[in-house]
N, C-alpha and C positions, 0 to 999 in steps of 0.2 A: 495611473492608467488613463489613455487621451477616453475622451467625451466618445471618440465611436468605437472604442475597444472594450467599451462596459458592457457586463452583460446583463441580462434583465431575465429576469423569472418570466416565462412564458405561462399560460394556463395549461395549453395541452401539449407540456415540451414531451411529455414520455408518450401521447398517442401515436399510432403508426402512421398517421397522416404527418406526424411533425419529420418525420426521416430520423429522428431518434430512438436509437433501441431502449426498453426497459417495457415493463407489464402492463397491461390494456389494463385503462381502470377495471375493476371489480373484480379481477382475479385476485384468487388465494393462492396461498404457496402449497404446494404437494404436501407437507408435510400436515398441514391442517386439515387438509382434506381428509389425510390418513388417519388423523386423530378422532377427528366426528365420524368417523365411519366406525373405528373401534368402540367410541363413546354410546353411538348408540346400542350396538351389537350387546356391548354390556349393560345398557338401561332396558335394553328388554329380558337377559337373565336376571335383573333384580327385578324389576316387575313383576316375571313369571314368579320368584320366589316368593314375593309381598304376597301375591295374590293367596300363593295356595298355601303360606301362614293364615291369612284371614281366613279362609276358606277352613282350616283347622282348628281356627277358633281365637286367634290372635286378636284379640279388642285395638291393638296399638294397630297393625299391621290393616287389619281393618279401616282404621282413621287416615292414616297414610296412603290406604290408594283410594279412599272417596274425597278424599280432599281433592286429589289430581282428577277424578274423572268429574266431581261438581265443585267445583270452585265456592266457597262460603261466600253469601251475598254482602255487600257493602254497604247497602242501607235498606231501609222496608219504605211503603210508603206512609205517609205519616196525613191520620186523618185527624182533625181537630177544628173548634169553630172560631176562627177569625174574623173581625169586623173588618170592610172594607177599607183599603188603605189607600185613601183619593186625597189627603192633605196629612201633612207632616202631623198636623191635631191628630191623627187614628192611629199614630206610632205607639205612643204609649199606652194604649187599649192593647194594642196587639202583643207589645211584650209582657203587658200583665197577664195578659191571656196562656203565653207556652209558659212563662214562668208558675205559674196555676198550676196547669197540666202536668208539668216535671212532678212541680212538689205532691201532685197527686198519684204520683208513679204512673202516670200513662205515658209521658216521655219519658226517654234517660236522660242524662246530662247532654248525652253527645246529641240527642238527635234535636234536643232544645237549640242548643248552639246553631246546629246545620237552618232550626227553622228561623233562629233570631241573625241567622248572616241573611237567609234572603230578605227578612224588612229589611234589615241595615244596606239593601241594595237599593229597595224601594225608598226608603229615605233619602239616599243620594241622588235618584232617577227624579225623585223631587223635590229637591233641594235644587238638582239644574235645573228642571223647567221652571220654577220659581226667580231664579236668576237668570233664564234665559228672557223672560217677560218682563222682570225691572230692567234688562239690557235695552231690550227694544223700546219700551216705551220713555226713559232715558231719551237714547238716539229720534225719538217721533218728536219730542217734547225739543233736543236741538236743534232737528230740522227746521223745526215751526217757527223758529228765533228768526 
């Protein structure tokens, strides 16, 4: 095919500004519409029914609509004493410190973990700054040559 009978992928070859026919982005096809309309119609006859099993004394049925109406939380907050973490030397104060706390059942495993990823952030936040200051004084120490 010659060089000006190629054709190229345009971005908005199917908008109505381009003079070509086909669907305005973000439209759906009829048919799906028709289906989420059904979909819900039917999630609130199950609903209705969850409710008034709970309501009847349903323990399961119960669990199942407070789960939807409160969502289980993802973490709590987590209070505990850390020494301050101003040089990479307070890293291992700190991890001896949740590792303590676990083994004393005030954390769990998971929420050890979640406290020992944020030093391991602070370790890396200073670990740059540390290399960002041997960088520069480095380059002070080249310039001054």
């Amino acid at each position: 095919m010659p060089a000006s009978r190629r054709l190229r992928w345009q971005p908005d070859s199917n908008s109505p500004a381009s003079g070509k026919p086909g669907a305005v982005q973000g439209t759906r096809h009829a048919a799906l519409v028709t289906l989420d309309a059904i979909g819900i119609e039917g999630a609130e006859k199950v609903m209705r029914k969850v409710q008034e099993m709970a309501e009847a004394g349903d323990m399961r049925a119960a669990e199942l609509l407070l789960r939807r109406l409160w969502p289980e939380r993802k973490g709590r907050p987590v209070e505990m004493e850390l020494p301050a973490l101003n040089t990479t030397a307070d890293l291992p104060k700190a991890m001896a410190a949740v590792a303590a706390e676990m083994a004393a059942g005030n954390l769990s495993p998971e929420e050890a973990a979640q406290v020992s990823a944020v030093i391991e952030a602070q370790r890396r936040a200073l670990e740059t700054q540390d290399l960002a200051a041997r960088i520069a004084a480095i380059e002070a120490r080249e310039m001054a040559k």
